[in-house]
KOLVO-502658 format. One record per residue (C-alpha): y, z, x; residue in one letter. Coordinates in nm, 2 decimals. Each point is the difference from the previous one (the first is absolute). Example, Ala and Ser with C-alpha at 12.3 -4.5 7.8 and 13.67 -1.06 7.14 Angstrom:
REM KOLVO-502658
  north     up   east resn
  -0.45   0.78   1.23    a
   0.34  -0.07   0.14    s
REM end
This chain:
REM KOLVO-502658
  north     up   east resn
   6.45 -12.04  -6.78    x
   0.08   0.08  -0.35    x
  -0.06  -0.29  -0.13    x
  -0.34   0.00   0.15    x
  -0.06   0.32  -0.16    x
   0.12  -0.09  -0.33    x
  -0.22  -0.28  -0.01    x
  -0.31   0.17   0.11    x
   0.10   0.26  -0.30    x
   0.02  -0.28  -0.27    x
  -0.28  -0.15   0.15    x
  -0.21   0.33  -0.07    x
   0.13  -0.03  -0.30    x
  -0.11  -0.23  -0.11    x
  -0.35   0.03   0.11    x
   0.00   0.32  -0.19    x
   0.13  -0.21  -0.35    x
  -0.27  -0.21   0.04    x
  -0.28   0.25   0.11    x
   0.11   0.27  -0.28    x
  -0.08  -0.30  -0.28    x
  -0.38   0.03   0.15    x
  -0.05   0.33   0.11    x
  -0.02   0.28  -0.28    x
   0.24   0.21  -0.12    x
  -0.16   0.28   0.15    x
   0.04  -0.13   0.35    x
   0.38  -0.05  -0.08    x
   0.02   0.33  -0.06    x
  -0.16   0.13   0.28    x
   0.19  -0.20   0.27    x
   0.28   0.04  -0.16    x
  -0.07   0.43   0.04    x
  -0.05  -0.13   0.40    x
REM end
């Protein structure tokens, strides 16, 4: 179970590497406030 979990964390992760290099900065910000 926990390593399911971890990946599914590094997974988001990464998504969230390669979105932020698109999306603004603004956007960071505000999910980041989320």
């Amino acid at each position: 179970m926990g390593s399911t979990r971890w990946r599914c964390r590094k997974r988001s992760i990464e998504k969230n590497h390669r979105r932020s290099t698109r999306i603004p900065k603004q956007m960071e910000v505000k999910r980041s406030q989320i």
